[in-house]
KOLKOLKOL-439475 format. One line per 4 residues: their letters; for each residue x, y, z of N, C-alpha, C. Coordinates in nm, 3 decimals. Atoms other than C-alpha are relative to their C-alpha. Layout:
N
a	X:Y:Z:X:Y:Z:X:Y:Z ~ ...
***
This chain:
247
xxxx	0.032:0.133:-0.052:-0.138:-0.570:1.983:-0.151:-0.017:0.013 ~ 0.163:0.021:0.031:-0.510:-0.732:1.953:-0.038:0.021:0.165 ~ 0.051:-0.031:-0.134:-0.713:-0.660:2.278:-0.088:-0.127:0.040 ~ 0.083:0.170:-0.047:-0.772:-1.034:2.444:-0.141:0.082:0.055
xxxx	0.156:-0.063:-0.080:-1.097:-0.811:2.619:-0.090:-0.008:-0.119 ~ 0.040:-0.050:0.136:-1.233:-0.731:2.226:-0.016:-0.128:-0.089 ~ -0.011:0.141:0.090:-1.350:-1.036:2.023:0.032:0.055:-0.171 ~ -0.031:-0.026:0.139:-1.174:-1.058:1.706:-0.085:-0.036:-0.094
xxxx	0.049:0.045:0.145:-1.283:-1.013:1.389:0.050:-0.007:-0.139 ~ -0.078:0.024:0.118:-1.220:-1.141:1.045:0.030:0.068:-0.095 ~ 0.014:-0.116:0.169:-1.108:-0.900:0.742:-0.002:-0.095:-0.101 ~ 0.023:0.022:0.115:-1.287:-1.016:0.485:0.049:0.108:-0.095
xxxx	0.015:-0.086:0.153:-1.474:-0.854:0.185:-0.026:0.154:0.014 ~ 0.042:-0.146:-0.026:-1.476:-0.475:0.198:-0.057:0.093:-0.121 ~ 0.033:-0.061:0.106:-1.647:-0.234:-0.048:0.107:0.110:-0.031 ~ -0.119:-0.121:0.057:-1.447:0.052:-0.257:0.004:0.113:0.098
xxxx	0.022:-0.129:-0.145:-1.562:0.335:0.039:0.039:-0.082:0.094 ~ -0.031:0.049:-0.133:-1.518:0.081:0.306:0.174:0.026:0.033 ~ -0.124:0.042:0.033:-1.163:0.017:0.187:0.092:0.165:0.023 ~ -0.089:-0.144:-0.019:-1.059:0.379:0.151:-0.035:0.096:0.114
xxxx	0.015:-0.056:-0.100:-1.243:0.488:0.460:0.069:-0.002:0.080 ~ -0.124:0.156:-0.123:-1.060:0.204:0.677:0.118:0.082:-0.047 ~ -0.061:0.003:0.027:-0.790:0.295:0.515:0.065:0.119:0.039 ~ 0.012:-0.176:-0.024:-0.767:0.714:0.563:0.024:-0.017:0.136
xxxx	-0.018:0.011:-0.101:-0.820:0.624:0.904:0.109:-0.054:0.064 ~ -0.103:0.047:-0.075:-0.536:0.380:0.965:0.141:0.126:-0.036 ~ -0.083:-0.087:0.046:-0.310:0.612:0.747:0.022:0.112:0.074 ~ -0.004:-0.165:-0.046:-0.376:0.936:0.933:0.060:-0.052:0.163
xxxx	-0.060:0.085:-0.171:-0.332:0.723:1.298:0.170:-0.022:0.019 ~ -0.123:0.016:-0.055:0.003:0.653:1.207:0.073:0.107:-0.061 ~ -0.108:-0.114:0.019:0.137:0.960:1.039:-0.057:0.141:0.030 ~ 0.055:-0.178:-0.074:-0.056:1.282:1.205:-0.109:-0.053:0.090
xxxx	0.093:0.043:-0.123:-0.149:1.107:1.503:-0.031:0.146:0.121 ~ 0.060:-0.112:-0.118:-0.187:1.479:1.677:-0.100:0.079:-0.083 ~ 0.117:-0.039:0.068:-0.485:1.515:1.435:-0.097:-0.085:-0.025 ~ 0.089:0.116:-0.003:-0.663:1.197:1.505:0.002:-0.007:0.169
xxxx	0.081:0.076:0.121:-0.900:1.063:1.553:-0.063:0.108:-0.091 ~ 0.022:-0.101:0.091:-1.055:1.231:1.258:-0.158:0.049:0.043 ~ 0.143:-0.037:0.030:-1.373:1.455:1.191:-0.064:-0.063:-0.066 ~ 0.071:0.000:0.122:-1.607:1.384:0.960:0.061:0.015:-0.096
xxxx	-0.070:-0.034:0.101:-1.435:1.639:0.757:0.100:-0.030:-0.027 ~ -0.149:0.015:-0.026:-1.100:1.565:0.816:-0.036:-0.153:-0.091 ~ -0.007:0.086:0.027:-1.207:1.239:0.716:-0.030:-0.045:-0.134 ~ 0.038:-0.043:0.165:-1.387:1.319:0.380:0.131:0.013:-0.081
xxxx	-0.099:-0.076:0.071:-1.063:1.507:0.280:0.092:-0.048:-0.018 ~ -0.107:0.049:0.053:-0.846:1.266:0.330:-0.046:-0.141:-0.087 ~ 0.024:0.065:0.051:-1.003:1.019:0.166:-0.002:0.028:-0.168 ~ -0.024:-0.063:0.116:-0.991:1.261:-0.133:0.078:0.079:-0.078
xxxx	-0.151:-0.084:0.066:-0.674:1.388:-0.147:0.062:-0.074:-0.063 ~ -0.048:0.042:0.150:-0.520:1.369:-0.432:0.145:-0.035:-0.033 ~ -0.157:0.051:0.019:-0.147:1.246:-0.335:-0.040:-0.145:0.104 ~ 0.025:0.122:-0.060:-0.152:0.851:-0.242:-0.101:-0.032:-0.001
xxxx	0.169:0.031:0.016:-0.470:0.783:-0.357:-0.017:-0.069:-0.138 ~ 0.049:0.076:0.124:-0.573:0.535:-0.670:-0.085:-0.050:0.025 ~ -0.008:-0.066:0.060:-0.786:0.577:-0.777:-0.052:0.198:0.068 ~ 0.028:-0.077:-0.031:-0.867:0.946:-0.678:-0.189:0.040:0.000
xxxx	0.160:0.017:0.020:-1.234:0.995:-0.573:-0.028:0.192:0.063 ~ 0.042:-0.122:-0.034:-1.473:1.288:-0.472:-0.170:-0.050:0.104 ~ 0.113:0.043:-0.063:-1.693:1.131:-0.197:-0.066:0.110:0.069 ~ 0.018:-0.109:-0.118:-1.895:1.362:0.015:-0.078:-0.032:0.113
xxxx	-0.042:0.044:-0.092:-1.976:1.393:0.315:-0.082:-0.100:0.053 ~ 0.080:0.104:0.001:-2.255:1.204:0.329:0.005:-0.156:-0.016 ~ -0.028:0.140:0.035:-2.150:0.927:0.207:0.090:-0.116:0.055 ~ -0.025:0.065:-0.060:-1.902:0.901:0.400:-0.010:-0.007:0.152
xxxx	0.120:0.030:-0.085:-2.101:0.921:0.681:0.004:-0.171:0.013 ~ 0.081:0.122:0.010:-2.289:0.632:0.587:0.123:-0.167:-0.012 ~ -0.100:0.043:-0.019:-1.965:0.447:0.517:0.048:-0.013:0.136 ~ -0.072:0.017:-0.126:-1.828:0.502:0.850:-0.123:-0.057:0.103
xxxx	0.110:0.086:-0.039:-2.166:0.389:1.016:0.003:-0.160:-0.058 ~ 0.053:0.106:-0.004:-2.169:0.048:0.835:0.161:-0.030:0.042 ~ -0.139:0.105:-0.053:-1.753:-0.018:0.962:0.002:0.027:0.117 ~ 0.036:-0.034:-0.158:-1.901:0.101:1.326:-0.036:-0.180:-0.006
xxxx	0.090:0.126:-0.064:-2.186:-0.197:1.282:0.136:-0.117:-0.050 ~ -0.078:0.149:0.031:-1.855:-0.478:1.145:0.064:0.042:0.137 ~ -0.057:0.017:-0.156:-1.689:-0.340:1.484:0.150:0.050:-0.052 ~ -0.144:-0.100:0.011:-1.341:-0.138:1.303:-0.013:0.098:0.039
xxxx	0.012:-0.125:-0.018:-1.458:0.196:1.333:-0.112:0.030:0.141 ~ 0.168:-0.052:-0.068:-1.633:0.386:1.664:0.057:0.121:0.004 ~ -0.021:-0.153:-0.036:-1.680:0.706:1.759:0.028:0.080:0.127 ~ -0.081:-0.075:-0.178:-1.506:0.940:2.017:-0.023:0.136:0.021
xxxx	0.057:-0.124:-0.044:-1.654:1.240:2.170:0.107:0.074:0.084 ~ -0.081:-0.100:-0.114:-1.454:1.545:2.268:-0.080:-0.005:0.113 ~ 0.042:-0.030:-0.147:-1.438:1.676:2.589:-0.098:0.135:-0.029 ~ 0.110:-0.070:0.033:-1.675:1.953:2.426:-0.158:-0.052:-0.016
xxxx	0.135:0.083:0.015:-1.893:1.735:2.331:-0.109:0.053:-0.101 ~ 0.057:-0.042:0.143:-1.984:1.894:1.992:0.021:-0.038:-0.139 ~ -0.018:0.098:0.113:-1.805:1.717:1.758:0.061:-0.155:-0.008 ~ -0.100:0.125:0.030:-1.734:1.346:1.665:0.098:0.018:-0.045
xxxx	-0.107:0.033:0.053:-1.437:1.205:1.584:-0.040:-0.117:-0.009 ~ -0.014:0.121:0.017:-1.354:0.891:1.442:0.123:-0.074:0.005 ~ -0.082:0.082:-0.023:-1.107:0.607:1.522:-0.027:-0.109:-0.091 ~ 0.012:0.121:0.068:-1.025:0.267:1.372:0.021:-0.088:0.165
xxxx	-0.029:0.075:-0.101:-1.000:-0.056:1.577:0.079:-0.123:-0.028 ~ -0.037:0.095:0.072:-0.804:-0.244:1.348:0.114:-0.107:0.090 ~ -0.099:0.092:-0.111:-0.530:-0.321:1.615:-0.060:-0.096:0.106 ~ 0.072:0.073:-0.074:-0.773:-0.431:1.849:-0.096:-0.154:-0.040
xxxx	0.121:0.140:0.061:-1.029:-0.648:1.667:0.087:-0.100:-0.088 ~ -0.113:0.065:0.121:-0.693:-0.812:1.405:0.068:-0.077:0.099 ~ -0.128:0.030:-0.070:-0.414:-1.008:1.501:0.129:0.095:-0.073 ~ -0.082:-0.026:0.100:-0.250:-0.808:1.238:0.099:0.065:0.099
xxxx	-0.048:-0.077:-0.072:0.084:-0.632:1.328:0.017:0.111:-0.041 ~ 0.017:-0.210:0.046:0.167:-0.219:1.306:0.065:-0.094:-0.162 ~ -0.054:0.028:0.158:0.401:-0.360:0.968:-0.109:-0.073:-0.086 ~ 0.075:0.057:0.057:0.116:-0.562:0.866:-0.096:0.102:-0.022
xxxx	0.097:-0.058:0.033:-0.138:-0.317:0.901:0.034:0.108:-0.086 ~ -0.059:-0.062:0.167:0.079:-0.046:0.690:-0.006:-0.021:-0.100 ~ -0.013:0.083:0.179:0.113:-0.282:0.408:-0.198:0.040:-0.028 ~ 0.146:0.000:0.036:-0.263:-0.349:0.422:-0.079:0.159:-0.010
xxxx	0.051:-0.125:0.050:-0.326:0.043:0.449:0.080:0.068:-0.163 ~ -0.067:-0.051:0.134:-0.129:0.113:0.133:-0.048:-0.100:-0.099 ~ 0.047:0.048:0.098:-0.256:-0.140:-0.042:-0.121:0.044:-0.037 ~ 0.150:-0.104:0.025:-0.645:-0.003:0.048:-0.019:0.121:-0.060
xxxx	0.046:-0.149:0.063:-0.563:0.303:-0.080:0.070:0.053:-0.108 ~ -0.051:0.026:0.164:-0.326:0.241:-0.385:-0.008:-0.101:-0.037 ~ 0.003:0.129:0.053:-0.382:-0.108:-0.494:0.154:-0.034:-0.005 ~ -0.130:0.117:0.020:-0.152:-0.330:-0.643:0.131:0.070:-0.072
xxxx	-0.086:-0.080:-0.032:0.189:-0.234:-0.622:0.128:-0.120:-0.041 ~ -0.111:0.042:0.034:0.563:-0.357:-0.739:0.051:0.008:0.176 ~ -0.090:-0.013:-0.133:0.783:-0.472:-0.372:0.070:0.140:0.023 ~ -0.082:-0.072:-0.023:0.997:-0.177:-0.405:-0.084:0.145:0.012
xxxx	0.096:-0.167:0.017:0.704:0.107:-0.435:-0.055:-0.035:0.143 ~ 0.078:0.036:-0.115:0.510:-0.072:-0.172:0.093:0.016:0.219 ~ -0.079:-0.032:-0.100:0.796:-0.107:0.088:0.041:0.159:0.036 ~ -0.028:-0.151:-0.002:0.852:0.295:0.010:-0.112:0.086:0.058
xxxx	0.131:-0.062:0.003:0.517:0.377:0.021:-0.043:-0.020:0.201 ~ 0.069:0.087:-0.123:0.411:0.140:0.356:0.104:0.068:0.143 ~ -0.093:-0.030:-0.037:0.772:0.249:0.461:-0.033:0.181:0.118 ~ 0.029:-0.170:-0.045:0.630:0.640:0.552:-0.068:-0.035:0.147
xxxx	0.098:0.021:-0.097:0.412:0.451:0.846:0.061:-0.048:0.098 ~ -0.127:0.074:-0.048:0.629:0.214:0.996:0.102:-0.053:-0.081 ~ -0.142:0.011:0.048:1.004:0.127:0.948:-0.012:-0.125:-0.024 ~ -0.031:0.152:0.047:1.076:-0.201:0.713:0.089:0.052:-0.089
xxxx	-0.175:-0.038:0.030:1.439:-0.186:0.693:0.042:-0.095:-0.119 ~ -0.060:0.094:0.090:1.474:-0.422:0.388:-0.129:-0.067:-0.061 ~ 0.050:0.069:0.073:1.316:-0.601:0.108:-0.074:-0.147:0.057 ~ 0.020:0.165:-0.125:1.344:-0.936:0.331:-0.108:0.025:0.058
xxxx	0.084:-0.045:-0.116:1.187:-0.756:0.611:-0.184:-0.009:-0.019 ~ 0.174:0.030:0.050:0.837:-0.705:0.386:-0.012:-0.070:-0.068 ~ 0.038:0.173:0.090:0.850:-1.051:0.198:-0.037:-0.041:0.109 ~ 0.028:0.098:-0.040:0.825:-1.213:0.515:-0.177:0.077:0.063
xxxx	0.154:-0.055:-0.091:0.502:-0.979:0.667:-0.094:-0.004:-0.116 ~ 0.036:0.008:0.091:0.389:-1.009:0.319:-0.076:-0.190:-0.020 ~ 0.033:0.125:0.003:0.394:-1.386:0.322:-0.073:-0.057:0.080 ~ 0.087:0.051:-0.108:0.210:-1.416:0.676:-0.158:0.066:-0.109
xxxx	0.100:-0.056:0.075:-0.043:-1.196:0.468:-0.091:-0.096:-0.056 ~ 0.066:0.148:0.112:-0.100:-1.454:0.189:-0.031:-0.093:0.091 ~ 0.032:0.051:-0.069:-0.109:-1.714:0.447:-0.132:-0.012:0.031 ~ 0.153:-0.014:-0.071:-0.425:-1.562:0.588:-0.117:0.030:-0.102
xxxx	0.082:-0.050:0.126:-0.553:-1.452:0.200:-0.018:0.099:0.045 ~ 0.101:-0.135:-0.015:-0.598:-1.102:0.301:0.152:0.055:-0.129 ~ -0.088:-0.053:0.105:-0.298:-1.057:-0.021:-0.012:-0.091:-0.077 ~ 0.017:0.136:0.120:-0.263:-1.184:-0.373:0.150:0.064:-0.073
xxxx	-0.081:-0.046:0.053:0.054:-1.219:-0.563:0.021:-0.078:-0.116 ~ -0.048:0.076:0.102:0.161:-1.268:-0.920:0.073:-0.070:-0.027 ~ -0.090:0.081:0.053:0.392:-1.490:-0.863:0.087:0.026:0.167 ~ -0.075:-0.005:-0.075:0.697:-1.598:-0.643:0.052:0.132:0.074
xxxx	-0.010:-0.138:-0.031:0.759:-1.280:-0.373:0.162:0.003:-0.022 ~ -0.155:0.007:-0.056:1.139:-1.375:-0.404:0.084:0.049:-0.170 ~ -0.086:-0.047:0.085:1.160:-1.261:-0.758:-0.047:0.146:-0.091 ~ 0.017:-0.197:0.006:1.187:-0.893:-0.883:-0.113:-0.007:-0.131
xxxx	0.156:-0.004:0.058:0.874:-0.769:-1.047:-0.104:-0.010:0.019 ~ 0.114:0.029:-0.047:0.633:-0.902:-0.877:-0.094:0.085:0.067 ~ 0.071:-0.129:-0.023:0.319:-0.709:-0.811:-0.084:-0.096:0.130 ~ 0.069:0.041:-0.091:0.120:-0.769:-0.522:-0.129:0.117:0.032
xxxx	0.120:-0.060:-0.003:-0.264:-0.630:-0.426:-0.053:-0.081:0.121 ~ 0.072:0.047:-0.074:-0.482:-0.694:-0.172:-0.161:-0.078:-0.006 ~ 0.074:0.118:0.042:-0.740:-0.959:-0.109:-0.151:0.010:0.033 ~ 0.075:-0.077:-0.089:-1.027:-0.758:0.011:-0.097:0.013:-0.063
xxxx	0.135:-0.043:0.140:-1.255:-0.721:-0.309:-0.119:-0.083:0.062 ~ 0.128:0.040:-0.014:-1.640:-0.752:-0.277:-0.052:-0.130:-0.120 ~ 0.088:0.134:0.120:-1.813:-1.084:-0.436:0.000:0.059:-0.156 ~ 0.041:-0.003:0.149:-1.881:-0.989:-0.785:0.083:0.183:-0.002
xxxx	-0.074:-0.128:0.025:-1.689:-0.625:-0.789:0.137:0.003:-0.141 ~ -0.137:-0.016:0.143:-1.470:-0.542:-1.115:0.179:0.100:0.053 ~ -0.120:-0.041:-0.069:-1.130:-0.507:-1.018:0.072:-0.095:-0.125 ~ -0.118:0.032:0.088:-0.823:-0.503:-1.214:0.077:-0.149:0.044
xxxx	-0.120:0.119:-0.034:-0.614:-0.883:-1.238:0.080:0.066:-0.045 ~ -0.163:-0.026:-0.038:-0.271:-0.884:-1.134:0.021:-0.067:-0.151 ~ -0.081:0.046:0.145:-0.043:-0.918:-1.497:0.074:-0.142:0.059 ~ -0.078:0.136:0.007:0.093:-1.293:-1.532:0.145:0.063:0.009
xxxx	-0.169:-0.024:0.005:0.441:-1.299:-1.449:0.099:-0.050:-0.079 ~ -0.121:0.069:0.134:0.696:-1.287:-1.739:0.151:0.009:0.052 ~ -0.193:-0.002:-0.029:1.113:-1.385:-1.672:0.010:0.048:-0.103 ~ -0.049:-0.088:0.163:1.266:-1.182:-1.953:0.116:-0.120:-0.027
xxxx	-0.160:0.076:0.078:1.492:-1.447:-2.156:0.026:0.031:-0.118 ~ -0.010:0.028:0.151:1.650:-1.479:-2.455:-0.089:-0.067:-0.080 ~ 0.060:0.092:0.091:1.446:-1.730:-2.585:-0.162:0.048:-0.017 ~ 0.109:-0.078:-0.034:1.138:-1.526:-2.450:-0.020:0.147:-0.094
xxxx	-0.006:-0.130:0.114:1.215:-1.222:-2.734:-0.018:-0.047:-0.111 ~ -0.033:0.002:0.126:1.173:-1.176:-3.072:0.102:-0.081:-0.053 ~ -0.168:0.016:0.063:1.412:-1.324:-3.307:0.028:0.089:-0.069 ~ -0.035:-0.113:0.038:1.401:-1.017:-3.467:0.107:0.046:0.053
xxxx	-0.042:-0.070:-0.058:1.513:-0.853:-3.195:0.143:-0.079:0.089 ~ -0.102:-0.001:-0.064:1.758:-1.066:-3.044:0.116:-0.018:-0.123 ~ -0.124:-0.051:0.112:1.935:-1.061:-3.398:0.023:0.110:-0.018 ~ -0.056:-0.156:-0.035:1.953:-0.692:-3.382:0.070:0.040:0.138
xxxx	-0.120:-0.007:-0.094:2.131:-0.732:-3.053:0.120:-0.074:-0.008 ~ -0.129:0.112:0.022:2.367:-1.018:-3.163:0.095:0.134:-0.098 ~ -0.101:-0.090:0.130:2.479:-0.760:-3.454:0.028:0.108:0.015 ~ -0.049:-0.121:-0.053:2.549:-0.497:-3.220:0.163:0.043:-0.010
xxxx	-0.128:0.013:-0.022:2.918:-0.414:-3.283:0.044:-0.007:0.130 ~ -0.029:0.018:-0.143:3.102:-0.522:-2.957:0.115:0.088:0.035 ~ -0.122:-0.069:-0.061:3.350:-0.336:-2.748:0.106:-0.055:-0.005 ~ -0.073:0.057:0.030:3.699:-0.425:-2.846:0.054:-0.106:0.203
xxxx	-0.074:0.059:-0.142:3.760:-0.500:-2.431:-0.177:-0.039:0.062 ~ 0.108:0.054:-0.049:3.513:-0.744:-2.273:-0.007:0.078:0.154 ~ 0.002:-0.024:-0.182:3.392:-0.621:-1.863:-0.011:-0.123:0.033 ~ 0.041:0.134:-0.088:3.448:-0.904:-1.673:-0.087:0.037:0.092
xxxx	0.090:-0.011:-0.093:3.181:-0.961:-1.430:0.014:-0.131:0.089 ~ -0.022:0.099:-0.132:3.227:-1.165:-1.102:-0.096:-0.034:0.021 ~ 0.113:0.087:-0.075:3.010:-1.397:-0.911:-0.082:0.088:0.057 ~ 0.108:-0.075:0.000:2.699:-1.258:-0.855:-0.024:0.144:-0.027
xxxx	-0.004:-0.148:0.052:2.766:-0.941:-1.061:-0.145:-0.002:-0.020 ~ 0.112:-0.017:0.019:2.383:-0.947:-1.182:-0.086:0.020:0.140 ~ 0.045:-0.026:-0.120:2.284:-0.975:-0.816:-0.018:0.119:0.048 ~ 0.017:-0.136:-0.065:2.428:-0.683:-0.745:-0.057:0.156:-0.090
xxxx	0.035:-0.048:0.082:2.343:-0.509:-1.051:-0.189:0.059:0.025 ~ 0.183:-0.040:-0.013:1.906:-0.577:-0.925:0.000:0.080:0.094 ~ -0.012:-0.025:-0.134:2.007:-0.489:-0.583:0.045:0.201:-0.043 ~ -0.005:-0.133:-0.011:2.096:-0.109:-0.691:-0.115:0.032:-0.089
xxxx	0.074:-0.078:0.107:1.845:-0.096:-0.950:-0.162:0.022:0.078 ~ 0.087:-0.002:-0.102:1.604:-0.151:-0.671:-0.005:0.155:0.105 ~ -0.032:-0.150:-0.062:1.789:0.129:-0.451:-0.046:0.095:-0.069 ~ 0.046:-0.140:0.074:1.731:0.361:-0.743:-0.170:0.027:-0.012
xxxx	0.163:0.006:0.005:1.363:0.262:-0.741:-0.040:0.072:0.111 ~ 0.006:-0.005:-0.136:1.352:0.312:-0.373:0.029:0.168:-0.027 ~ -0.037:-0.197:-0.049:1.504:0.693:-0.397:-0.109:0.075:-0.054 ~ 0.139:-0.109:0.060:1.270:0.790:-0.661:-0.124:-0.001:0.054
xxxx	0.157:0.014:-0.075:0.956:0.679:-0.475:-0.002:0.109:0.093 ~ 0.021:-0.132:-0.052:1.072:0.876:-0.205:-0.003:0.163:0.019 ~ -0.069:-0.152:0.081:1.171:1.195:-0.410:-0.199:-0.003:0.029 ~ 0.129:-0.031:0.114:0.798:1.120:-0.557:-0.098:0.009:0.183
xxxx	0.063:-0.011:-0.083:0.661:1.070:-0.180:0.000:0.132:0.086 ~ -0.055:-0.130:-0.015:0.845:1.378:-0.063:-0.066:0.127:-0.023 ~ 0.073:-0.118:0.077:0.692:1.608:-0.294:-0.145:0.003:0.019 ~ 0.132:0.008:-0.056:0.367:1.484:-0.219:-0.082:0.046:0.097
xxxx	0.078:-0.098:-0.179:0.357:1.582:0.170:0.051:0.140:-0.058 ~ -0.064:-0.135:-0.032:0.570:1.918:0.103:-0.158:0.038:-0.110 ~ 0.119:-0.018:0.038:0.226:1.949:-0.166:-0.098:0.044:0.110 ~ 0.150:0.039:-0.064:-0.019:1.852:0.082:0.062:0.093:0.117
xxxx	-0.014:-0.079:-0.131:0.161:2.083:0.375:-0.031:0.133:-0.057 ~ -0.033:-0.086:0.090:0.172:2.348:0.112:-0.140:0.052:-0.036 ~ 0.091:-0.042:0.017:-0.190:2.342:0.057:-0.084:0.007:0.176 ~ 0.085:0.033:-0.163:-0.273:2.271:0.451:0.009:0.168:0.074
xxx	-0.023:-0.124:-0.041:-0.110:2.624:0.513:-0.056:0.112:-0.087 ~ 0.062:-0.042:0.041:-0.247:2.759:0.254:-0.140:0.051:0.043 ~ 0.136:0.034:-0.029:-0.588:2.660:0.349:-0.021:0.091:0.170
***
């Protein structure tokens, strides 16, 4: 919840370090919150680890330093002194200074730190931070998003495919556009190709298909999307625990 004491501020334009600094930080707050706020290092490392990260960088520490100093002076980031009083840590203040909510600010940390993303990766992905129990659930925190322009989407969020990215880019910065959104039709193919499907020999027994058989047909092909992300997210931490014990 925003802190009426704390004057809000606006999320604009952020740079490529700002974005993945901010970002490391909200990420680590909500899933190894008994290792935040971060170091320095801690903070370097995750900004450069190499699972959930697009593109994968090699900042050091310096830099991001200097990074975390200029999202002190916008008022996201301060710094928090042990009770030793030898090393910083760093925090975000995104809850405080935003109206955004925890589901909102997930989305917006997964987008900072993988870009633009298909509904069903993004809900998987955003999903590891806080719980969004359904497709529905992140169209509509998605749509307050756009609302405010801090998201951009190729198209209607209500139909499958659609990629969505965040709205965060610096003035003149080269950043990938979102792909135009194509409906796959018949009339939208080849004629090649849809005469090499007409002349498919057919099965002597038709499948009937009931009222909203295709419905349900997206609706698992989605689920299957959904499992593999988290197979693929899975493997990622048991990675990253794998090298933490290592280490």
């Amino acid at each position: 919840m925003p802190d009426p004491t704390m004057e809000q501020i606006p999320l604009k334009h952020l740079s490529r370090k700002q974005r993945r600094v901010l970002g490391t930080l909200l990420e680590k707050a909500f899933t190894t919150p008994e290792q935040y706020p971060l170091t320095l290092k801690a903070t370097t490392a995750g900004c450069n680890q190499k699972s959930n990260r697009e593109p994968v960088t090699n900042y050091d520490e310096d830099a991001v330093q200097q990074t975390l100093e200029e999202l002190r002076e916008i008022g996201f980031v301060a710094v928090v002194h042990t009770e030793s009083g030898r090393t910083e840590r760093y925090r975000h203040y995104m809850r405080h200074r935003t109206s955004l909510n925890e589901r909102q600010l997930a989305i917006m940390t997964e987008l900072m730190l993988r870009g633009r993303q298909q509904l069903g990766e993004l809900r998987t992905r955003a999903g590891r931070m806080v719980a969004i129990e359904s497709l529905e659930d992140l169209r509509q925190e998605l749509q307050a998003l756009l609302d405010q322009g801090l998201v951009r989407a190729n198209g209607s969020l209500e139909r499958r495919g659609i990629e969505v990215d965040h709205n965060l880019y610096a003035p003149g910065e080269n950043h990938e556009a979102l792909s135009a959104y194509q409906e796959e039709s018949s009339s939208s193919r080849p004629v090649a190709d849809v005469e090499r499907r007409d002349s498919t020999p057919r099965s002597p027994v038709a499948m009937p298909r009931s009222e909203g058989w295709e419905t349900a047909v997206g609706s698992l092909a989605e689920q299957v999307t959904d499992l593999r992300q988290q197979l693929a997210e899975l493997k990622d931490e048991v990675a990253d625990l794998r090298r933490q014990l290592g280490a």
